[in-house]
C-alpha positions as CSV (number, residue, x, y, z in Angstrom):
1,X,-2.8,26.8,44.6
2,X,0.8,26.0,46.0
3,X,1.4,23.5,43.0
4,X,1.0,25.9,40.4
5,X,2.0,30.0,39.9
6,X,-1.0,31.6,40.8
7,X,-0.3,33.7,37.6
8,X,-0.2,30.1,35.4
9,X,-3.3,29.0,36.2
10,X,-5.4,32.1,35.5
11,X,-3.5,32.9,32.1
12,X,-4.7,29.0,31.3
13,X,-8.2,29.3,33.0
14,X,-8.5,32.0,30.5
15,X,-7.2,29.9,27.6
16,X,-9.5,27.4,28.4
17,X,-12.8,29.3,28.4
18,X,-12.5,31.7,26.0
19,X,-10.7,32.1,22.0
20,X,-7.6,34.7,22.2
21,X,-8.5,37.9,21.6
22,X,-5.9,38.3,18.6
23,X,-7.2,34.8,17.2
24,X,-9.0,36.0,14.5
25,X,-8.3,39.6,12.8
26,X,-5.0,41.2,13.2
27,X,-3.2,43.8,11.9
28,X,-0.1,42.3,12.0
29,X,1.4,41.9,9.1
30,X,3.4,38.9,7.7
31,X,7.3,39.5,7.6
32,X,9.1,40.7,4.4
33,X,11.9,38.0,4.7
34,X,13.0,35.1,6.9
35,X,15.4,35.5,10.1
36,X,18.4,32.9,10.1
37,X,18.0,30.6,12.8
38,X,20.2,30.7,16.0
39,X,23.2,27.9,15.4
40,X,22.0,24.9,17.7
41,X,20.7,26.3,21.0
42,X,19.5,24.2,23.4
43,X,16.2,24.4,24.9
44,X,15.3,23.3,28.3
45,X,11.4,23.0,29.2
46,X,10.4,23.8,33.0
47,X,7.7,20.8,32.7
48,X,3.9,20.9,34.5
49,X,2.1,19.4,37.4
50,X,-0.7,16.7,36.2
51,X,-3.6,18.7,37.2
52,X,-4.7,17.6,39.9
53,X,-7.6,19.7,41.2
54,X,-10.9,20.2,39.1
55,X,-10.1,24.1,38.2
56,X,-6.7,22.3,36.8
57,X,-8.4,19.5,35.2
58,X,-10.8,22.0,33.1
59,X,-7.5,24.3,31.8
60,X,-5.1,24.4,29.7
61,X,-1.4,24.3,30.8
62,X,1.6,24.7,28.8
63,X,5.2,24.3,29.7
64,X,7.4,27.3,29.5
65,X,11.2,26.8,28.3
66,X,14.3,28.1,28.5
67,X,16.7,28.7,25.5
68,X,20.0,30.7,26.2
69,X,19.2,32.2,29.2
70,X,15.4,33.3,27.9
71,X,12.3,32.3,28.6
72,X,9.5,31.4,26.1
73,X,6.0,30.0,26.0
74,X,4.4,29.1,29.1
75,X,1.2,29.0,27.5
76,X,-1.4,27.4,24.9
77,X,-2.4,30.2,22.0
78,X,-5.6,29.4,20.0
79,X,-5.6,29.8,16.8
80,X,-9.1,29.0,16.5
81,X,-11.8,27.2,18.1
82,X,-14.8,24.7,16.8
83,X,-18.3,26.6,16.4
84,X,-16.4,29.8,16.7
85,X,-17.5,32.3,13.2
86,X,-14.6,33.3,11.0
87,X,-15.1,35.7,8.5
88,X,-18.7,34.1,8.0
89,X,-17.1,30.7,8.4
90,X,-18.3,28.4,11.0
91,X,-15.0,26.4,12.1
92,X,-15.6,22.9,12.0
93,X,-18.9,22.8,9.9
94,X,-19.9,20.5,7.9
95,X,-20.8,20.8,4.1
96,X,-22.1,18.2,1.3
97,X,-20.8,17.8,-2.1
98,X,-22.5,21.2,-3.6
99,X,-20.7,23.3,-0.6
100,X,-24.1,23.6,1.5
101,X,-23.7,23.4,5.2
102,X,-25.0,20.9,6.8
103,X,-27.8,21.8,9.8
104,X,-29.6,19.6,12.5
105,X,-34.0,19.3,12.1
106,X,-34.4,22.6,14.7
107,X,-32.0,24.6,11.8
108,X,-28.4,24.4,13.9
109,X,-25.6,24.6,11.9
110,X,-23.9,20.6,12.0
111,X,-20.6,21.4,13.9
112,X,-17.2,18.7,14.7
113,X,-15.3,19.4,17.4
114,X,-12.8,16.4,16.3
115,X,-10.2,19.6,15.3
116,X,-7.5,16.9,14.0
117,X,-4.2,17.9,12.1
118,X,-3.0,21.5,11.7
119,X,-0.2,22.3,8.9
120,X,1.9,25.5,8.8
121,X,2.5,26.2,5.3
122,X,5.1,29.5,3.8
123,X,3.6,29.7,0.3
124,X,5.4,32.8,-1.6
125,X,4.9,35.8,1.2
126,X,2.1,34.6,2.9
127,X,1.5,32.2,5.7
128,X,-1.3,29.4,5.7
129,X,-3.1,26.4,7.8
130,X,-4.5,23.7,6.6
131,X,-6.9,22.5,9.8
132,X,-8.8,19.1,9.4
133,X,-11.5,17.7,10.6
134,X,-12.0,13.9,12.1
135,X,-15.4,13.6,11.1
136,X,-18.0,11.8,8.4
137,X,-18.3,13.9,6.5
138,X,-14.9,15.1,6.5
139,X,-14.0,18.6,6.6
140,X,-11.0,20.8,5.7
141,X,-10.5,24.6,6.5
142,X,-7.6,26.7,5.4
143,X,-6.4,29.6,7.1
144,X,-4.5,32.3,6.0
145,X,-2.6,33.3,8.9
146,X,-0.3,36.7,10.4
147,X,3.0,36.7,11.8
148,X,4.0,39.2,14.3
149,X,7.8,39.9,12.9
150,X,9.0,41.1,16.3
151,X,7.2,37.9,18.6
152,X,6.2,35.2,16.5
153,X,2.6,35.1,17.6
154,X,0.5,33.5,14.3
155,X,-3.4,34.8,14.5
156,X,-6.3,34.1,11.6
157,X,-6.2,36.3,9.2
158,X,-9.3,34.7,6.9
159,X,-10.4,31.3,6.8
160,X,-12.7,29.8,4.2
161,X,-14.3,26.4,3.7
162,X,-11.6,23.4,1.3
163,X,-13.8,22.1,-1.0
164,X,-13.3,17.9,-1.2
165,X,-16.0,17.4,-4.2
166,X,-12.8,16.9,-6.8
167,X,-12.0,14.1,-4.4
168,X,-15.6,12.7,-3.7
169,X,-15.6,14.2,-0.1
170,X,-13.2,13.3,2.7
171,X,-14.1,10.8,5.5
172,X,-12.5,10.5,9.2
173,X,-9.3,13.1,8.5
174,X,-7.1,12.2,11.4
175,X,-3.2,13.1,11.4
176,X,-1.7,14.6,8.6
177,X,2.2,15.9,7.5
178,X,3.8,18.4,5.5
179,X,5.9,17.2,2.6
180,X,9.2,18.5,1.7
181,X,7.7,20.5,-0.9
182,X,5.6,22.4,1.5
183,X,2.4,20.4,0.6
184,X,-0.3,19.4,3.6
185,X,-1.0,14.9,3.4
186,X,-3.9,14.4,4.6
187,X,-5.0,11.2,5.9
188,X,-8.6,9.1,5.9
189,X,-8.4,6.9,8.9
190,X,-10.8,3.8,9.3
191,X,-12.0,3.0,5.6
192,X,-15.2,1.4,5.2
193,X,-15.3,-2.2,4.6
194,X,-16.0,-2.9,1.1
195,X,-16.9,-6.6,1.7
196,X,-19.6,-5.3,3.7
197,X,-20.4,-2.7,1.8
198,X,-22.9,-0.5,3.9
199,X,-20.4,-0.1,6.3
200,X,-20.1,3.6,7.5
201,X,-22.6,4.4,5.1
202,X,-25.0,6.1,6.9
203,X,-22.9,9.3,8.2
204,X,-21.6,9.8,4.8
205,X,-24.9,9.7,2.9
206,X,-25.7,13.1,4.1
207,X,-22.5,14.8,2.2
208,X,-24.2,13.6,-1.2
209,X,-27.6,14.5,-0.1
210,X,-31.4,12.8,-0.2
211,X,-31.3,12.5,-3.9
212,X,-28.3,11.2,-4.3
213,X,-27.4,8.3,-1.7
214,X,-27.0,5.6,-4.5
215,X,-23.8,7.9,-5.2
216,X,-22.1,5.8,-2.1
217,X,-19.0,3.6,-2.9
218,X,-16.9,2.5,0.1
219,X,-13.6,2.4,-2.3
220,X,-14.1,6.5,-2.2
221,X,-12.6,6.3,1.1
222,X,-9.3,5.3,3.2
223,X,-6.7,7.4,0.9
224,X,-3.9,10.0,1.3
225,X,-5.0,13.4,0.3
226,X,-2.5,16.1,-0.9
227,X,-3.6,19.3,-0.4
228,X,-1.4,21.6,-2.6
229,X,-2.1,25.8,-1.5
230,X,-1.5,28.3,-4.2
231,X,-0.3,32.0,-3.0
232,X,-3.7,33.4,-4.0
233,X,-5.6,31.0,-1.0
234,X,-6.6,28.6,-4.1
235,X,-6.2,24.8,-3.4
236,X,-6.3,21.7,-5.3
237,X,-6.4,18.6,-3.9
238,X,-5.2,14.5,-5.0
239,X,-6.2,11.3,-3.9
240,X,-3.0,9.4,-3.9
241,X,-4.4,5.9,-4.9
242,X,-1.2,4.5,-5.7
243,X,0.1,4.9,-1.9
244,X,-2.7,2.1,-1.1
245,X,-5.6,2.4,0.9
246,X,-5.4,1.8,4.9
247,X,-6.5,3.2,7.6
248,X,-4.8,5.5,7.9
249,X,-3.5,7.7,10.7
250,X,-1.0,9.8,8.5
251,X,1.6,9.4,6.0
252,X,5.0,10.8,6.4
253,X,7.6,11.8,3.7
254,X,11.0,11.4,4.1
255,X,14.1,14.1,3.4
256,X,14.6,12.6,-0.1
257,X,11.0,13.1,-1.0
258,X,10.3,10.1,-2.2
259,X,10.0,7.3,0.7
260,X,7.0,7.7,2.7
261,X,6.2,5.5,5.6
262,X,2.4,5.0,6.2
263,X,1.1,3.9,9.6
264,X,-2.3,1.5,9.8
265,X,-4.8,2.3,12.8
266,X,-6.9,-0.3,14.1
267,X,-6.4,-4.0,15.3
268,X,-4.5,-6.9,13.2
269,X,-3.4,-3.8,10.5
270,X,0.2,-3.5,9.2
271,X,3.2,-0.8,8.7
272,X,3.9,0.1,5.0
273,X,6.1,2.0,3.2
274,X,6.0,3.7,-0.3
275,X,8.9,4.6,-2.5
276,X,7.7,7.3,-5.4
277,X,9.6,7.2,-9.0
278,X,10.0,10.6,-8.8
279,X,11.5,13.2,-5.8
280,X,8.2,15.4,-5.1
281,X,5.9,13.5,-7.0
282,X,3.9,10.6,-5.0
283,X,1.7,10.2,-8.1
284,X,3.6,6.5,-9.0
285,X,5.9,4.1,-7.0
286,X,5.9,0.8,-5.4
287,X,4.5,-0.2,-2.5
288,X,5.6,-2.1,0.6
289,X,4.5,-4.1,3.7
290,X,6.5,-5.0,6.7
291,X,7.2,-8.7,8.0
292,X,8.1,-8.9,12.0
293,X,11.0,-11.0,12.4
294,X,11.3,-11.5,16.0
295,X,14.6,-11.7,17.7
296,X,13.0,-10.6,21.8
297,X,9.9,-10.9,22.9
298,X,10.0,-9.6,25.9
299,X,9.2,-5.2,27.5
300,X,7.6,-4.9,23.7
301,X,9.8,-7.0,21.9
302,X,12.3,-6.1,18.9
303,X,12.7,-7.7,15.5
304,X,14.5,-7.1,12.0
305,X,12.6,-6.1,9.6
306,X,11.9,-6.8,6.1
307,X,9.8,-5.4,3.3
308,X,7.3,-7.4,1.1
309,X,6.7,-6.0,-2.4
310,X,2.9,-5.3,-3.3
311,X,4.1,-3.9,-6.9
312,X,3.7,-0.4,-8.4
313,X,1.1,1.4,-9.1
314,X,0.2,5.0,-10.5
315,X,-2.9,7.2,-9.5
316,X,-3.9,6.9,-13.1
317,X,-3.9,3.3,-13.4
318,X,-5.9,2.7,-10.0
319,X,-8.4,5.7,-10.0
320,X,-10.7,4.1,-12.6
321,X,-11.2,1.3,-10.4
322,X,-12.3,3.9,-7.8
323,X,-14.3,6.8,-9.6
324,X,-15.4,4.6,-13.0
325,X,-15.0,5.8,-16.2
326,X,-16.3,4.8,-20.1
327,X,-14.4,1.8,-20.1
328,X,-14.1,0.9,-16.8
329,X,-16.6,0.1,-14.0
330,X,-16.3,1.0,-10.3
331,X,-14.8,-1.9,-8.6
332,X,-16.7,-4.2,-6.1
333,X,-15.4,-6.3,-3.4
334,X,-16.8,-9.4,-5.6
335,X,-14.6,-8.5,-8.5
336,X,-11.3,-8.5,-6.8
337,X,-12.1,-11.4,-4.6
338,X,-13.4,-14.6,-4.2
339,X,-14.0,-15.9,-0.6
340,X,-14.9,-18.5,1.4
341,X,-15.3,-19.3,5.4
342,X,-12.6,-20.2,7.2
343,X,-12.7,-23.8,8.7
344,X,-10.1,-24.7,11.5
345,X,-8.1,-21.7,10.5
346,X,-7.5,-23.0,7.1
347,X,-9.1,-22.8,3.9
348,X,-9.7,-24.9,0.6
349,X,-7.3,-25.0,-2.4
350,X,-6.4,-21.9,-4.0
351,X,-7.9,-19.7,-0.7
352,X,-5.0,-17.9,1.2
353,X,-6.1,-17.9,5.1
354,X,-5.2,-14.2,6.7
355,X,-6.6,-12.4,9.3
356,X,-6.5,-8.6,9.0
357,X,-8.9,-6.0,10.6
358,X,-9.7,-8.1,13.4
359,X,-11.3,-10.5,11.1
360,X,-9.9,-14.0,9.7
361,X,-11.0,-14.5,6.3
362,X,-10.2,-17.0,3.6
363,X,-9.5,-15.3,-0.3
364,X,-8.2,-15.3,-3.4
365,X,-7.6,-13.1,-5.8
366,X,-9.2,-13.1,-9.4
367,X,-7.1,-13.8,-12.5
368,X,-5.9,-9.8,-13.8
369,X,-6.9,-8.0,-10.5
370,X,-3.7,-8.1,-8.3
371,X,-2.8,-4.6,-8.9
372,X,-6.1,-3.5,-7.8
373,X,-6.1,-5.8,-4.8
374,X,-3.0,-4.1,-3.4
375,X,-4.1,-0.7,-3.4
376,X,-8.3,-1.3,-3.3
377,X,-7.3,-3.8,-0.7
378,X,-3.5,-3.0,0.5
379,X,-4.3,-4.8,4.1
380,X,-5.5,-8.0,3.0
381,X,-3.3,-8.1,0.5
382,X,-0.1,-7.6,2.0
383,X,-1.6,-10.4,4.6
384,X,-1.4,-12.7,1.7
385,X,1.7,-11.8,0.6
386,X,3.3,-12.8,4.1
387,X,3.1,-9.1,5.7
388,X,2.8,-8.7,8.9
389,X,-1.3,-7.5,10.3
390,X,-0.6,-8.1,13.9
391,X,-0.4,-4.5,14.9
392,X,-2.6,-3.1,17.2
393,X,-3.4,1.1,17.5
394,X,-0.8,2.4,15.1
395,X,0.0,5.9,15.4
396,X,1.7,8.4,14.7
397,X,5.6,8.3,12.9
398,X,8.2,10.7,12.6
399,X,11.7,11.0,11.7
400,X,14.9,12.0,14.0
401,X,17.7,13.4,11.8
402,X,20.4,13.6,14.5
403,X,20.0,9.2,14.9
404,X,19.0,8.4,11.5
405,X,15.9,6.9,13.2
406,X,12.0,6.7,12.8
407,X,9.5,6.5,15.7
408,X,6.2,5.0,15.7
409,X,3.7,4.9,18.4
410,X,1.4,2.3,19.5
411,X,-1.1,3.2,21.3
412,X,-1.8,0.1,22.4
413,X,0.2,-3.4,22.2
414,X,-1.8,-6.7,22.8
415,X,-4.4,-9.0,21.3
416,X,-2.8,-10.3,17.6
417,X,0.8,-8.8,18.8
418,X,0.6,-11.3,22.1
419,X,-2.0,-13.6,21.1
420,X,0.8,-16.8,20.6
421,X,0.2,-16.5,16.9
422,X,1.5,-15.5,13.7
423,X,4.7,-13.0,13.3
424,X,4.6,-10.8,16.5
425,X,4.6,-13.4,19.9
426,X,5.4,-11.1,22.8
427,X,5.5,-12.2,26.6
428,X,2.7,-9.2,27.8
429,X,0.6,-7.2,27.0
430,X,0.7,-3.7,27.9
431,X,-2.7,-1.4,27.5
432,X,-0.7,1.9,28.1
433,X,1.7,1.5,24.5
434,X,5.2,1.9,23.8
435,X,6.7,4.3,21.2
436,X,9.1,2.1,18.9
437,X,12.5,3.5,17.1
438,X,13.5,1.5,14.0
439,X,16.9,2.2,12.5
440,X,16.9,3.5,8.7
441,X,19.3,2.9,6.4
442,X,20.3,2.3,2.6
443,X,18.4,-0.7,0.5
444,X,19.6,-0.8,-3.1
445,X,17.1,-3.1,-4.3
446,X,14.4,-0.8,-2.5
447,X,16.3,2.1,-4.3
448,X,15.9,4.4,-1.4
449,X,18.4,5.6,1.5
450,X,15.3,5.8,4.3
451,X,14.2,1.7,4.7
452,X,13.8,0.7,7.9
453,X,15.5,-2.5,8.7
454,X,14.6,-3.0,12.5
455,X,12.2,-2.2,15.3
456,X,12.2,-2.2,19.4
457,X,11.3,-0.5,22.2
458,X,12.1,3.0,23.4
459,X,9.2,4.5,25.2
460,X,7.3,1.9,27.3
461,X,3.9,3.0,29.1
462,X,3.9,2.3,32.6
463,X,0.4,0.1,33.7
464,X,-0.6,0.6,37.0
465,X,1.1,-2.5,39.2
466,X,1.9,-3.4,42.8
467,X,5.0,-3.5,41.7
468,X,4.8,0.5,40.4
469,X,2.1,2.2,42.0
470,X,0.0,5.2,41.1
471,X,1.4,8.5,42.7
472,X,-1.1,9.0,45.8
473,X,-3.4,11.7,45.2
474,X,-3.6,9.8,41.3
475,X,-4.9,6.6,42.5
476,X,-8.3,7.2,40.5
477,X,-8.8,7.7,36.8
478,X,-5.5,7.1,36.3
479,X,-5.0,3.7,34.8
480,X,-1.3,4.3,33.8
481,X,1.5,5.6,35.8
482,X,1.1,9.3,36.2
483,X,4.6,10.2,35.4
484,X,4.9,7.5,32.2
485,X,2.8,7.6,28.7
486,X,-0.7,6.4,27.8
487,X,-1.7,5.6,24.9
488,X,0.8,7.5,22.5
489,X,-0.9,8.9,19.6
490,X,1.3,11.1,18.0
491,X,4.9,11.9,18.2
492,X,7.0,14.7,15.8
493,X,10.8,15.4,16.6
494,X,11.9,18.5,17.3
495,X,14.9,18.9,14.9
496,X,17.6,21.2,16.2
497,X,16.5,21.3,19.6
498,X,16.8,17.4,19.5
499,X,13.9,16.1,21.5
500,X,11.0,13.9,20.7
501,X,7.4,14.6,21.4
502,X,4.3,12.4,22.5
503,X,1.4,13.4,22.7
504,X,-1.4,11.0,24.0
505,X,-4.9,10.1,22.6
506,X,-6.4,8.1,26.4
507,X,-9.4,7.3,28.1
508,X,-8.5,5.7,31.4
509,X,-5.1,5.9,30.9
510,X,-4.8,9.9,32.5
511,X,-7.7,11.5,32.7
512,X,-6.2,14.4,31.4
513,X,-4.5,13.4,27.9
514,X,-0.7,14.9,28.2
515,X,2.1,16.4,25.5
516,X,5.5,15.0,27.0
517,X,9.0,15.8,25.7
518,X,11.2,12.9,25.9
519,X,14.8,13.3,26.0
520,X,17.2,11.3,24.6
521,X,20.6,11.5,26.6
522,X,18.5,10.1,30.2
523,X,15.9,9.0,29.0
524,X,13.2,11.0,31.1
525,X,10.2,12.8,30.2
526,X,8.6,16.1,30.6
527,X,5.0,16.8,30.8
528,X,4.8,20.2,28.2
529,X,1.1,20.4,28.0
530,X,-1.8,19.2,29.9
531,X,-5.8,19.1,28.2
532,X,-9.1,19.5,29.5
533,X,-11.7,16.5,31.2
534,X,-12.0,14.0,27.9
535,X,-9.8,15.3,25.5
536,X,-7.1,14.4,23.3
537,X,-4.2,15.6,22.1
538,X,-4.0,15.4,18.2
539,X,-1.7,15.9,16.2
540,X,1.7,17.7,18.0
541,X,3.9,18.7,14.9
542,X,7.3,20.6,15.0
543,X,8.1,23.4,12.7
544,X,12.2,24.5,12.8
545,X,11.8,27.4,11.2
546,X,9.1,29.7,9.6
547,X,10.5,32.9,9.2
548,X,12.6,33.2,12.2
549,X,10.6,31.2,14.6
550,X,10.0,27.7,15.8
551,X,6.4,26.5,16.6
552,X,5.0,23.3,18.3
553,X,1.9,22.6,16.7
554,X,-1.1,21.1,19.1
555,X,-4.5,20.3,18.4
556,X,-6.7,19.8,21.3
557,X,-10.0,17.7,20.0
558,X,-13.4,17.3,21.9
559,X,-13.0,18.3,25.0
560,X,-15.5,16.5,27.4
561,X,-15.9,14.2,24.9
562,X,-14.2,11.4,25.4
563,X,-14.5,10.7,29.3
564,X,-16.1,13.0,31.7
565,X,-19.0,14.0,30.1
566,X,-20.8,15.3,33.0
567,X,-18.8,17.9,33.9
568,X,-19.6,19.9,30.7
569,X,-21.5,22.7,31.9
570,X,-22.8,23.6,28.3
571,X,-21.2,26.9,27.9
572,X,-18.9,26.0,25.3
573,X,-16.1,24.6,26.7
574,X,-16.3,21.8,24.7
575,X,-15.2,23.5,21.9
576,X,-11.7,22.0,20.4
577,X,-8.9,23.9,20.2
578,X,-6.9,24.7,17.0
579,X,-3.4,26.4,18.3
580,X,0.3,26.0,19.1
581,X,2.8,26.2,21.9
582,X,5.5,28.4,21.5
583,X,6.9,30.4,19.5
584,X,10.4,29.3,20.1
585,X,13.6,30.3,18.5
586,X,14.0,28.9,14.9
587,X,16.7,26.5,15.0
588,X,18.7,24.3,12.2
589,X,19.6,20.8,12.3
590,X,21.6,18.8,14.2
591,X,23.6,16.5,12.2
């Protein structure tokens, strides 16, 4: 007990095994008006022990922090929690097309506890939450949230099921960000294979039911969704086909509304960027790849970076090609395509050799279907326009005013990025990650102010080495250094108080997946929240200011689900958390 305040550990042992009691139901009431922010104060977190004992590795801890002499947070609040009933709503259940929920043969309702992405969202004089769900099907939940006025504690005030039918259903939601204009992105991560077109067919089929699996089309899924919330808890919802399809792990929009950069999850996948026509409007705009040019290869290399044009597009022009229409069939793979085998790494006449996806492949695109290709197909496309797909676990992005800089994790680097081939050639692997910065700047014939134009290092995972041992008493289940990152997943900067934060998505990296705070001026790190046995830690998001106070969303998904399995004593503790650390004093922008 010495490495922990005895008080700590039971407020988190309670966190840990049971919802808040002001979670759901409270009679707070929103506030009339919004609080100006404090100037630029600066905010100091005490930091937490890696848990170390098994009572530690089953909690929840959360750093507390100082801001002007006061101390705030020191613990996790849940907003809600998977299989827990709100208002009649069963968080995390899943539906099919007609809005039935989904039950197992002995009559169980079908439950996720893959809790992804959690948005905070001021609409008029009411507070929501868009919470998301990494799952097939895919599920979305809004919340309508209270604010206490006098301590900034956020508790459910009603929740009700998002319906995705408009959209043909959701598939594998995993991060998601909050436009400018106060809209939720959601992302569908891992999109089915259209060449092999039964891919991931088989947990989808259920969302369109027994009578209706010929309904299937693989091109439904791997899209941006926008999730725009009315004031009266209404919602309508946008596939954004133009922005390409990907696997995505989230799309993030940049101050002048128009630039978004989209990360690629998976192995050989690229980085991409998307410039809209119009400010608030990602309906049309051109679309972008990124080509590696290395200048280092060495402690997770650096390179300038340029941008290959995939052409514009508009939702309009690409949705019949998804949904059909009268004059206009669904697309196939076939009719955007023709392929071959690869021999020797080359191809016949005509063929363009690529490897994307982990897979090398030899095609060409039919005469009139080049538009389609680049957002049906935006990964092998961009591969045969000269992109880059050597990236390997692409995460999270986010964007630091104060530097004019965007972050990127990798959750991973190796295999296509160190393999001796193609664009990326680094000296090492390194199975822990790195987060990279990448300066942005102004591109005329881009026509935006936010292109990135190079990419290194900045936050290097630490594997486990002779030369830098595990801290004894972690040599075990710790693959990574315990005092360095594994496996960064997500990252958000926290504007005004001028810090960036990781969190991690690892299996035997730590065994219990860690939100760090990384500061800039010495480059160390802080460990702000620890998880349970076998979670991860989706989704951290930083919100300056919503009405007077500053919140650090987290997301803590499957617990005991990952690693560690038999430690689950089945009485609910695997349920995933939906919550924040904080509140915090709202702050403005450095500049």
């Amino acid at each position: 007990m010495n490495r922990f305040h005895k008080k700590a550990l039971v407020k988190a042992m309670l966190v840990a095994t049971a919802i808040s009691l002001t979670a759901c139901g409270s009679d707070d009431d929103n506030n009339d008006q919004a609080v100006t922010p404090a100037a630029t104060p600066e905010l100091t977190f005490i930091g937490v022990q890696a848990p170390a004992t098994d009572a530690e590795k089953r909690a929840i801890f959360a750093s507390e922090a100082v801001v002007d002499g006061k101390t705030y947070a020191g613990s996790y609040n849940t907003l809600a929690r998977s299989g827990e009933d709100y208002n009649g709503v069963t968080f995390g259940q899943l539906v099919d097309k007609n809005g039935t929920v989904l039950t197992s043969t002995d009559g169980s309702i079908n439950v996720t506890n893959s809790n992804e992405h959690t948005s905070l969202l001021p609409i008029g004089n009411k507070l929501f939450s868009v919470a998301q769900m990494e799952s097939t099907p895919g599920a979305m939940f809004l919340m309508e949230l209270n604010q206490n006025k006098e301590t900034g504690a956020l508790s459910v005030k009603n929740m009700s099921q998002i319906d995705q039918s408009s959209v043909n259903g959701g598939w594998v939601h995993c991060a998601a960000s909050v436009t400018p204009w106060t809209t939720h992105l959601a992302s569908e991560e891992y999109e089915p294979d259209a060449k092999s077109p039964n891919s991931g067919q088989r947990s989808m089929l259920k969302y369109y039911g027994p009578s209706n699996e010929a309904e299937w089309n693989p091109y439904y899924y791997g899209w941006n969704i926008e999730v725009e919330v009315s004031e009266d808890a209404s919602t309508e919802l946008t596939k954004h086909y133009t922005m390409g399809r990907l696997a995505f792990e989230m799309a993030y929009v940049m101050p002048d509304s128009k630039t978004a950069y989209l990360t690629d999850d998976g192995t050989d996948v690229g980085l991409f960027m998307f410039v809209a026509d119009t400010a608030g409007d990602l309906s049309a705009g051109k679309l972008y790849a990124a080509k590696w040019q290395q200048k280092t290869a060495n402690n997770g290399g650096s390179a300038d970076i340029s941008w290959i044009d995939l052409g514009h597009a508009s939702n309009d022009e690409i949705k019949p090609f998804v949904v059909g229409s009268n004059t206009q069939p669904k697309a196939t793979f076939a009719d955007i395509f023709l392929t071959e085998d690869p021999v020797n790494n080359a191809c016949s006449s005509g063929y363009t050799f690529i490897k994307a996806n982990n897979k090398a492949e030899c095609l060409q695109v039919k005469s009139g279907m080049d538009k389609v290709a680049s957002r049906l197909e935006t990964r092998r496309y961009a591969a045969m326009k000269g992109a880059t797909t050597e990236f390997l676990k692409e995460e999270g992005v986010t964007f630091d005013t104060l530097r004019n800089k965007l972050y990127v994790a990798m959750s991973s680097v190796g295999k296509g990025m160190s393999d001796g081939k193609g664009h990326i050639q680094l000296e090492e692997e390194n199975s822990c990650g790195i987060v990279y910065e990448l300066d942005v700047a102004s591109n005329a014939s881009v026509g935006s102010e936010y292109v990135a134009n190079n990419m290194s290092a900045l936050v290097v995972g630490r594997p486990v080495s002779e030369s830098d041992p595990q801290v004894v008493g972690f040599e075990n289940n710790n693959t990574c250094h315990i005092d360095g990152i594994a496996n960064p997943d997500n990252v958000t900067y926290m504007s005004g108080y001028d810090k960036l934060i990781i969190g991690e998505d690892t299996g035997d990296g730590h065994q219990n997946d860690v939100i760090w705070a990384y500061e800039f001026d010495d480059k160390s790190l802080t460990r702000i929240q620890t998880t349970p046995y076998g979670a991860e830690t989706t989704s951290p998001y930083w919100y300056p200011n919503i009405n007077g106070w500053a919140y650090l969303m987290s997301v803590i998904q499957h617990p005991y689900g990952e690693s560690d399995r038999d430690k689950n004593t089945g009485a609910g503790e695997n349920f995933a958390y939906t919550g924040y650390v904080g509140p915090f004093p709202a702050v403005t922008e450095k500049k």
